[in-house]
KOLDOVO-328044 format. One line per field, with one value per residue (C-alpha): z, y, x. Coordinates in pm, 1 decimal, always signed. Example, Ala and Ser with C-alpha at 12.3 -4.5 7.8 and 13.67 -1.06 7.14 Angstrom:
Z	[+780.0, +714.0]
Y	[-450.0, -106.0]
X	[+1230.0, +1367.0]
***
This chain:
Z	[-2018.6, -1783.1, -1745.1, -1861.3, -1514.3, -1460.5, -1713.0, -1830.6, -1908.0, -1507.8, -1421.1, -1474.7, -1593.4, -1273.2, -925.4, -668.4, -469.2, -590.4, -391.5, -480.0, -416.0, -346.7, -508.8, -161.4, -191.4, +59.1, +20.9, -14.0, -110.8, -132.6, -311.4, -455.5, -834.1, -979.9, -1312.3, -1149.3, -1524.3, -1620.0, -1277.4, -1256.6, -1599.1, -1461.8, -1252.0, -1546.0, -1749.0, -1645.9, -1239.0, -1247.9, -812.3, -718.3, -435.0, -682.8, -908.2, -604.3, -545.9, -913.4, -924.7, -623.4, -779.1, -852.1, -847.1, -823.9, -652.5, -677.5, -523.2, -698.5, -558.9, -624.7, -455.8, -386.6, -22.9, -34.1, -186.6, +88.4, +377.0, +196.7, +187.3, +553.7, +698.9, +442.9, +545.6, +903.3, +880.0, +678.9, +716.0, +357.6, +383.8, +81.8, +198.7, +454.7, +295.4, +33.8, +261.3, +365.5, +711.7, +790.3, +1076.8, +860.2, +883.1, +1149.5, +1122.2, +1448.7, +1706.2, +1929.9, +2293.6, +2337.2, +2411.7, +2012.9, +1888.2, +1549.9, +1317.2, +1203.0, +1016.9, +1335.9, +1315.0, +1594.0, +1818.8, +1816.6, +1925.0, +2259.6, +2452.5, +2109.0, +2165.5, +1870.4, +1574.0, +1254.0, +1104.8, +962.5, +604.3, +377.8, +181.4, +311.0, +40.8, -31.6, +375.2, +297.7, -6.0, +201.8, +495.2, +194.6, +125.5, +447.5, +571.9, +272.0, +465.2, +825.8, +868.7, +1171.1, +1302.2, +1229.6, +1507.0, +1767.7, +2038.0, +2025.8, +2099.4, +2363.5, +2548.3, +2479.5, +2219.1, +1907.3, +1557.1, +1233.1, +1039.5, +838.4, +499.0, +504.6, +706.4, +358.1, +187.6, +411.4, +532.5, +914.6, +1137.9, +1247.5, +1643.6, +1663.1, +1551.6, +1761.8, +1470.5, +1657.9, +2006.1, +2140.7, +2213.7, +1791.7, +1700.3, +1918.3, +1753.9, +1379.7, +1542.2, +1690.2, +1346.6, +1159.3, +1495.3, +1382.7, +992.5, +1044.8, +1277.0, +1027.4, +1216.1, +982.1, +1028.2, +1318.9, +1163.6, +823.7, +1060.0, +1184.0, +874.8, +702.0, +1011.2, +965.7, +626.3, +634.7, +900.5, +643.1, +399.1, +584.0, +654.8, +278.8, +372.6, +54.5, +81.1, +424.3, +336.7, +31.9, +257.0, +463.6, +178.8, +13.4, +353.9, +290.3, -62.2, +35.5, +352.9, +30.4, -176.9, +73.8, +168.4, +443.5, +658.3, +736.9, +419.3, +421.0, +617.8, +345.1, +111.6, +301.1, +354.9, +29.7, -268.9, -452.9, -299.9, -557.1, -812.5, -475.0, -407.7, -769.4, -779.8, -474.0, -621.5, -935.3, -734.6, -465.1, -802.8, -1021.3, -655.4, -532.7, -865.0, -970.6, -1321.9, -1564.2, -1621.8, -1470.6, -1540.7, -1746.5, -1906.5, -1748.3, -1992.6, -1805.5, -1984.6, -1894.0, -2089.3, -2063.8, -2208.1, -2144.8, -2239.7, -2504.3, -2644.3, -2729.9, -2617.7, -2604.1, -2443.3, -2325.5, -2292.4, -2022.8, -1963.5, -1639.3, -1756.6, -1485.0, -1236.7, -1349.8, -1553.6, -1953.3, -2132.1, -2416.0, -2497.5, -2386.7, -2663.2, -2707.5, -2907.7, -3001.7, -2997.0, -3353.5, -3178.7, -3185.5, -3021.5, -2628.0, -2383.9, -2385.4, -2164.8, -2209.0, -2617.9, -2585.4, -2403.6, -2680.2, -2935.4, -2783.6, -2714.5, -3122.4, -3208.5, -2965.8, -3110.2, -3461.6, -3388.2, -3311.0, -3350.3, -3023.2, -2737.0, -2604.9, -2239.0, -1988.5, -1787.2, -1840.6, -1612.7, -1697.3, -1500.4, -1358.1, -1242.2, -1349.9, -1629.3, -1794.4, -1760.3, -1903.3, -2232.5, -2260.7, -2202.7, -2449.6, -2731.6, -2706.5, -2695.3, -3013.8, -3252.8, -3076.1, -3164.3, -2942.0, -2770.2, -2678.3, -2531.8, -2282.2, -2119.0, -1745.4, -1756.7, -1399.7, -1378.6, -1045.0, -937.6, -772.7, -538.0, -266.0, -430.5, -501.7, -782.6, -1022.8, -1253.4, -1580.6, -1396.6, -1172.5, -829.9, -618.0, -500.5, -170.3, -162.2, +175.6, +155.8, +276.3, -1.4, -254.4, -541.6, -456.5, -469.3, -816.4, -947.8, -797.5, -939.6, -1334.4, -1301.0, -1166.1, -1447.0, -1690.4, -1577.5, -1614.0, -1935.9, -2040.3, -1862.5, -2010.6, -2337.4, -2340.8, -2187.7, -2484.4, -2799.0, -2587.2, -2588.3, -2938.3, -3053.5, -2882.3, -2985.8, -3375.0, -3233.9, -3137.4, -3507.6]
Y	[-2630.8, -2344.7, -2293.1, -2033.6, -1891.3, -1812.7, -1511.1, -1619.4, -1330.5, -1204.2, -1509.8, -1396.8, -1631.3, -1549.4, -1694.7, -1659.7, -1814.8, -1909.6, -1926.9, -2146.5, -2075.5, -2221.3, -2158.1, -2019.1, -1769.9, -2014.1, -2080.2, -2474.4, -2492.4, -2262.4, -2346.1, -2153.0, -2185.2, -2039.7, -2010.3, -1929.4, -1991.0, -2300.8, -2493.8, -2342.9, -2531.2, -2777.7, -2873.4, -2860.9, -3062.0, -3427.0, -3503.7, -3882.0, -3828.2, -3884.5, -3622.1, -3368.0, -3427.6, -3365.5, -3044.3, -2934.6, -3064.0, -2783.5, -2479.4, -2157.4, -1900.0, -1786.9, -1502.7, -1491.6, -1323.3, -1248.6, -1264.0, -1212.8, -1542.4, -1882.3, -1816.1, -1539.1, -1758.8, -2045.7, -1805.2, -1654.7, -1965.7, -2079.2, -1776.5, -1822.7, -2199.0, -2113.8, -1850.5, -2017.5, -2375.4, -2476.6, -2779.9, -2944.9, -2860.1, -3080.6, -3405.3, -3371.3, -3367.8, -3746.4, -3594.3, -3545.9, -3297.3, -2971.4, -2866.0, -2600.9, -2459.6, -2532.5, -2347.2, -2595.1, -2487.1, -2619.6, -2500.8, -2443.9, -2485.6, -2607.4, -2531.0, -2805.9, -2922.0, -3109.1, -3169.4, -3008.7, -3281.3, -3216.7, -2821.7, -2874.5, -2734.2, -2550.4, -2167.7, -2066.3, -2188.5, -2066.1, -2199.0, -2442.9, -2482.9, -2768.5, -2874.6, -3097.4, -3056.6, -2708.9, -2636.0, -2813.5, -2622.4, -2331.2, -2367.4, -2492.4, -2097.3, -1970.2, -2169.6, -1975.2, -1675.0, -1791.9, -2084.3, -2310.8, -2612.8, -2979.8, -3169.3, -2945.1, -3202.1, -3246.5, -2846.3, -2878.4, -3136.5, -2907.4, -3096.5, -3015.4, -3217.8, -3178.8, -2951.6, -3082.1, -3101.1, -2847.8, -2608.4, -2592.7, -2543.3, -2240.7, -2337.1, -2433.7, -2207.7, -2479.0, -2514.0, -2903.4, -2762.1, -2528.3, -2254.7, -1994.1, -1942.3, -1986.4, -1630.9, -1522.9, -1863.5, -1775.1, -1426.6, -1615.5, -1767.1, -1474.1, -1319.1, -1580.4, -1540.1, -1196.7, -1255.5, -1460.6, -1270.1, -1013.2, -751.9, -680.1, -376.9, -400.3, -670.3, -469.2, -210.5, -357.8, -517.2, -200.1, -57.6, -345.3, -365.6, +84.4, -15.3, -258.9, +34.0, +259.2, +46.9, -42.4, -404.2, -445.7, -807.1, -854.8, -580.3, -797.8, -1084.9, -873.3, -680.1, -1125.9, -1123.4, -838.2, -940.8, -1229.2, -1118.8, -869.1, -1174.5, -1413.9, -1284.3, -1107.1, -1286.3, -976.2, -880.4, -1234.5, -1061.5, -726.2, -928.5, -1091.7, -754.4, -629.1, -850.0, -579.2, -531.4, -567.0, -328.9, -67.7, -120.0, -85.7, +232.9, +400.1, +275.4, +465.8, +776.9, +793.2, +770.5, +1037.6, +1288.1, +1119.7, +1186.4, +1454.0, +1312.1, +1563.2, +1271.6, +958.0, +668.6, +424.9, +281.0, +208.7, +44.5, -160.1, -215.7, -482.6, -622.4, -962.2, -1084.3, -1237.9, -1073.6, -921.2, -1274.5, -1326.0, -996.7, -867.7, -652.7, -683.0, -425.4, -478.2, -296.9, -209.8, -132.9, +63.4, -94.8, -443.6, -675.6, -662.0, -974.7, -896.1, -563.9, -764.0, -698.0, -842.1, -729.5, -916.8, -668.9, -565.3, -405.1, -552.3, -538.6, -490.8, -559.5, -180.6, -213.9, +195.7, +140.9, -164.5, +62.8, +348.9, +77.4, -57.5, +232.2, +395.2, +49.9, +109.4, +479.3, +358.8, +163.9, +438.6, +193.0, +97.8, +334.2, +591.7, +520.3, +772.8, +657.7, +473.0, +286.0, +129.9, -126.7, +43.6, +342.0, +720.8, +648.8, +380.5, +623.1, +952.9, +731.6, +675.4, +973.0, +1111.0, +879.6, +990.0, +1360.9, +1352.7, +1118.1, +1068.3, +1209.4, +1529.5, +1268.7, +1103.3, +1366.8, +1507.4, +1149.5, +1077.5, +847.4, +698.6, +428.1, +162.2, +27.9, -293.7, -237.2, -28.9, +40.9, +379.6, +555.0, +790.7, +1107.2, +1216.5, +1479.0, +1246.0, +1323.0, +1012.5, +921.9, +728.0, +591.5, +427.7, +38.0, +4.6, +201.3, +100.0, +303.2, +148.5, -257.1, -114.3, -23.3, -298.4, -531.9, -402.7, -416.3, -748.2, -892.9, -683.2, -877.9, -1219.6, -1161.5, -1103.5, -1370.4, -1609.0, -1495.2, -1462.2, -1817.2, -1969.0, -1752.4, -1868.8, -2226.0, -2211.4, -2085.2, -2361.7, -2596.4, -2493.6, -2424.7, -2835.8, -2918.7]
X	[-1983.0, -2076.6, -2405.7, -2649.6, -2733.6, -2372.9, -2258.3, -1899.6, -1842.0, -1774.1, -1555.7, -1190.0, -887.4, -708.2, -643.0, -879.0, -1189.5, -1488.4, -1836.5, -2124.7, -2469.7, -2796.1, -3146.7, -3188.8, -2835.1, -2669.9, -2339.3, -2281.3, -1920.3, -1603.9, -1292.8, -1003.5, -825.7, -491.9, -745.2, -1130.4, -1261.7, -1152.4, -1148.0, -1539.0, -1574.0, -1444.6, -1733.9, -2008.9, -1763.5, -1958.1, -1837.1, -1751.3, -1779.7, -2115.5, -2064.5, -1939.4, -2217.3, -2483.2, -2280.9, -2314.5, -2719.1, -2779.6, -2501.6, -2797.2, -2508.2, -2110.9, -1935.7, -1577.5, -1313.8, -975.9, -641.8, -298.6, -135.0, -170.8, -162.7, -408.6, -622.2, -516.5, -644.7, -946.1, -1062.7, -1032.4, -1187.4, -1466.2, -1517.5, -1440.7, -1745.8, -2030.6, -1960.9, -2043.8, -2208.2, -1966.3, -1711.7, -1779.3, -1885.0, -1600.1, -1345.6, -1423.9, -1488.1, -1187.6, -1071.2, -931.0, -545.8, -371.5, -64.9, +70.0, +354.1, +513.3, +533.5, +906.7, +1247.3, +1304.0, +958.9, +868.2, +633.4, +357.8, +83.4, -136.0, -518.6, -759.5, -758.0, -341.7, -357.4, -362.9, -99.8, +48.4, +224.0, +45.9, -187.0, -349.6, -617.1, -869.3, -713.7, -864.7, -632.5, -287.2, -124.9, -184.1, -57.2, +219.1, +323.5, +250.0, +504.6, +747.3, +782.0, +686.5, +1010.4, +1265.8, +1124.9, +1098.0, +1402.5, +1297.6, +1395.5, +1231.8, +1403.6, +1580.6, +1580.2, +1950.7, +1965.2, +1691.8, +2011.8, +2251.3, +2409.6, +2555.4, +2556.7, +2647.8, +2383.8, +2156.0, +2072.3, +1768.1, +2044.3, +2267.1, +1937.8, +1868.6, +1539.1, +1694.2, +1856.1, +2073.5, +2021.3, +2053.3, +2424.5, +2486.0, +2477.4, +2155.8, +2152.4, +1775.0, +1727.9, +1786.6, +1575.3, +1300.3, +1345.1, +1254.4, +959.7, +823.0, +856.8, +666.5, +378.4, +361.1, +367.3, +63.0, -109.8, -137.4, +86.6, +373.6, +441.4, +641.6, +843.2, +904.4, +1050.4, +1267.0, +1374.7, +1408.9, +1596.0, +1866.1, +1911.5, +1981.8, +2280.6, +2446.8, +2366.8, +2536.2, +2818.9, +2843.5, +2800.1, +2577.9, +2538.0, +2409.6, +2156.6, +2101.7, +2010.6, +1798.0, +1618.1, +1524.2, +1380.4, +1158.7, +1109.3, +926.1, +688.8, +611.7, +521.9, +381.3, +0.2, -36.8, -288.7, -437.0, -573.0, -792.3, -1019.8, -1002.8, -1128.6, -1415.7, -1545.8, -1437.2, -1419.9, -1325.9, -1032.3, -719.9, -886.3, -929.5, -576.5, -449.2, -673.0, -543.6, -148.7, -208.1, -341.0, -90.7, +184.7, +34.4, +88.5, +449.0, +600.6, +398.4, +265.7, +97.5, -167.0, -277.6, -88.8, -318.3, -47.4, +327.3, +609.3, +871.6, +1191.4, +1487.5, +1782.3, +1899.8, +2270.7, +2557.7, +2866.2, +2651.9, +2610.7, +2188.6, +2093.3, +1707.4, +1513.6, +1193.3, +899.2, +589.0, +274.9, +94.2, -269.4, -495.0, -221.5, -295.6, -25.3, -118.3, +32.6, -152.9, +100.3, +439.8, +655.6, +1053.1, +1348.5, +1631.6, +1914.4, +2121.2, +2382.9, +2721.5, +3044.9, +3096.9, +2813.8, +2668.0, +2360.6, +2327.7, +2321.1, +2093.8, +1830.4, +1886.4, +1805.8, +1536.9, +1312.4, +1403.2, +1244.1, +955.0, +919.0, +857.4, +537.6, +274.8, -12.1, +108.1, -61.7, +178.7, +242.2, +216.0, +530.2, +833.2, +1022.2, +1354.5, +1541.7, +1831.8, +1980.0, +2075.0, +2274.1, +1997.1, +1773.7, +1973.8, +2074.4, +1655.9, +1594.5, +1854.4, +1740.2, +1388.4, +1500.2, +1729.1, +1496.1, +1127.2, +830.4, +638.1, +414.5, +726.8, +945.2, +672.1, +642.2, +822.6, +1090.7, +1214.1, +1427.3, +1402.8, +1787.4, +1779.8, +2041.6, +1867.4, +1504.2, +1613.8, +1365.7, +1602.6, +1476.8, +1629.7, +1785.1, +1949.0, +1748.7, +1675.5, +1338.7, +1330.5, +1002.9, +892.2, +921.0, +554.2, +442.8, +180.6, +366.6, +728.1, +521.2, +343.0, +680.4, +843.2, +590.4, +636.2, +1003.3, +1036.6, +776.3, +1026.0, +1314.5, +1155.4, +982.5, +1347.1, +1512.0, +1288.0, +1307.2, +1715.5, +1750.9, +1459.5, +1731.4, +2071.0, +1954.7, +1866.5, +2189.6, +2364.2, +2151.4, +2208.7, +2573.9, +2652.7, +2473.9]
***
């Protein structure tokens, strides 16, 4: 049970850091959580670790610092050990030596986990981090991003093998098989140098620069492969922003702020955008098909006013008619508050057949609200007049927009596979 000196009420179920305090305001221990309230319970819940209980015995207070990913979270933490030297965090560890990330000087360097003593001689490292495991996890998805080589030895001798299994997994470049030259895999390490060092920009340039040429060229799924690439530096944490939040711990609800700001001026809303609705069908061949509805509150995800629809319409796979059907349904529950923006999943003609709907049989509140819908292809924002929008990919209103419609497709994902399942289950009966 949390105690009475700590107000509840101020510790969020979300992922962040927490900070423990002394009766003297010193910080004695740092740690991070994917849910700050109950691992801060956790603590006060009776520690059978004798260290953990002489932690607890000296806790006086609690910051906290929210974040949006496990990585975030992974770096806040380091620079926050790395700069007060919290005295637990010390003895818990066993004293053990904490974790780098470390660059191999070599022909075709690798990337490693090594202690301090082991950073000698090393092109490049990043760190303390805490936790093994949690590093580990770590270069797991930094890798999807960033493919490198574990053992390029055999490329180092000019030799060639057959690839390996991580190469058909996509997380090597495949040098021990002669499948990169050195020059393009020094070119992936460099990127993931830069990645960590916080200076992206450069690298999203050049990224966005590529994947306009296949564009152009109409080679849609190389840009696909280079616009994944983007799609995760987005999601992975920029290092950068660890030290944002140091200075700021404020910093999300800042960001979100300055999101909904910069979207109300872009697209030139009559009011400001408290409340976004995402909307995304799921089907297959028409077979099981719903719809689901999301809400961006003050630029933050609202689970609490998800809604889902399993379609009535019948026949051919119409994703226009599905969309028509969906938003009537939405119209006829007013106790639900009218957004002040809609954004559907797809392109001009998803959002003309909204748009249409809501002119012919929605209410006046209705009819005066913005409709844009977001097309996967090429991140292209479309009007109900048909314009595009071509936001920058840097921007914060693109990653806000990006962010609901993405949540929009897997609350609908989710919720098609759960009914599709259920009707074969009841199917095989």
């Amino acid at each position: 049970m949390i105690p009475s000196f700590i107000d509840k009420n101020l510790i969020p179920h979300k992922s962040g850091v927490y900070i423990y305090k002394n009766h003297e305001a010193r910080i004695i221990y740092v740690g991070k959580a994917l849910d700050l309230y109950h691992r801060v319970g956790s603590y006060f819940s009776g520690a059978d670790n004798p260290r953990t209980a002489q932690l607890v015995s000296q806790i006086a207070g609690l910051e906290t610092i929210i974040v949006e990913s496990e990585l975030e979270a992974l770096i806040v933490e380091a620079n926050l050990i790395k700069k007060y030297k919290p005295h637990y965090n010390i003895k818990l560890t066993d004293d053990k030596d904490y974790l780098y990330i470390k660059v191999t000087k070599e022909q075709f360097p690798r990337i490693l986990v090594a202690r301090k003593q082991d950073l000698k001689g090393s092109l490049k490292f990043f760190g303390p981090f805490p936790s093994a495991t949690t590093v580990r996890n770590t270069l797991k998805n930094l890798r999807r991003v960033f493919p490198w080589c574990s053992n390029p030895k055999t490329a180092s001798k000019g030799l060639a093998f057959r690839a390996c299994f991580y190469y058909h997994l996509g997380l090597c470049s495949g040098p021990c098989a002669g499948e990169i030259s050195q020059t393009e895999y020094k070119k992936i390490i460099k990127r993931f140098i830069t990645f960590m060092s916080g200076k992206k920009e450069q690298l999203i340039g050049e990224l966005i620069k590529e994947m306009n040429i296949y564009a152009a060229k109409q080679d849609f799924e190389l840009a696909g492969r280079v616009k994944r690439t983007l799609e995760g530096i987005t999601y992975l944490t920029q290092p950068n922003r660890a030290q944002v939040y140091l200075e700021n711990p404020n910093f999300l609800e800042d960001e979100r702020k300055r999101a909904l700001d910069e979207l109300k001026q872009v697209l030139r809303l009559p009011t400001f955008p408290e409340r976004i609705e995402g909307y995304d069908i799921s089907n297959i061949q028409g077979k099981d098909a719903v719809a689901s509805l999301v809400v961006l509150t003050n630029g933050e995800i609202d689970k609490s006013q998800y809604r889902k629809f399993k379609m009535l319409i019948s026949g051919k796979p119409d994703d226009y008619a599905m969309h028509q059907e969906t938003i009537r349904r939405r119209m006829k529950h007013p106790e639900w508050r009218t957004p002040d923006v809609i954004l559907i999943d797809g392109g001009k003609g998803q959002v003309s057949a909204v748009y249409q709907q809501i002119q012919q049989t929605g209410p006046e509140e209705f009819k005066k609200i913005p409709i844009f819908g977001l097309a996967k292809r090429m991140e292209w924002l479309y009007t109900t007049d048909g314009q595009e929008i071509r936001l920058p990919r840097q921007s914060r209103v693109l990653g806000l927009l990006q962010k609901l419609r993405d949540e929009a497709h897997r609350f609908a994902i989710t919720f098609h596979r759960k009914r599709h399942a259920k009707a074969l289950y009841n199917g095989s009966r």
